[in-house]
N, C-alpha and C positions, 0 to 999 in steps of 0.2 A: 431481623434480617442481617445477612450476614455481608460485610463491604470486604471485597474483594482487593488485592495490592497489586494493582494495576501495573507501580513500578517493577515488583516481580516478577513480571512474569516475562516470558521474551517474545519478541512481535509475533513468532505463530502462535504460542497460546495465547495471547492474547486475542488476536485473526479466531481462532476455535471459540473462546470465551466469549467473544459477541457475536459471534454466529449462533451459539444454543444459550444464548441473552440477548435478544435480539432488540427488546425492551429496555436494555440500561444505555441512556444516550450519553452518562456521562465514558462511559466504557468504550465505545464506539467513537466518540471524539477525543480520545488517547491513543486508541487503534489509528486514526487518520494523521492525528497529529506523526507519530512516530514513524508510521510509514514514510510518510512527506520526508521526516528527518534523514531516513533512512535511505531516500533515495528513492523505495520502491514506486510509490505515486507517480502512475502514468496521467501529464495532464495536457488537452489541446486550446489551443487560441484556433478561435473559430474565422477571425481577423487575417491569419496565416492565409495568403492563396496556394500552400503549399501544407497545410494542415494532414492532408491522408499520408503522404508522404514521411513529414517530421515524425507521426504517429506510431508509423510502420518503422522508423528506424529505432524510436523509442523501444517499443516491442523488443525488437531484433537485440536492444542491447541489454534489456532486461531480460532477457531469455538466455542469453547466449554464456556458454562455460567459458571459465577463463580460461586464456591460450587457443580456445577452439578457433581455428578454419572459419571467416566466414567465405 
């Protein structure tokens, strides 16, 4: 079996690599880790009375080009 360099590769292939590996959990807990690091990781507190909200701006800022117009 061949182990793969997880450090190599960069968050989308890595994103594609545990998508058609769906089965390597150590792969896929690099994938999240790095996300997280990365910022990408949308996460909610369900505690928030304001949760849809915070969520939705999350969203909007993880979406959004830089300089764009909101």
């Amino acid at each position: 079996m061949t182990t793969a360099n997880y450090d190599a590769m960069s968050l989308d292939e890595l994103r594609r690599y545990v998508l058609s590996h769906r089965e390597d959990i150590v792969a896929f807990q690099a994938y999240v880790d790095r996300s997280k690091a990365a910022g990408r990781m949308i996460s909610i507190d369900l505690n928030d009375n304001n949760w849809e909200e915070t969520l939705t701006n999350q969203i909007r800022q993880s979406t959004s080009v830089e300089g764009e117009l909101e």
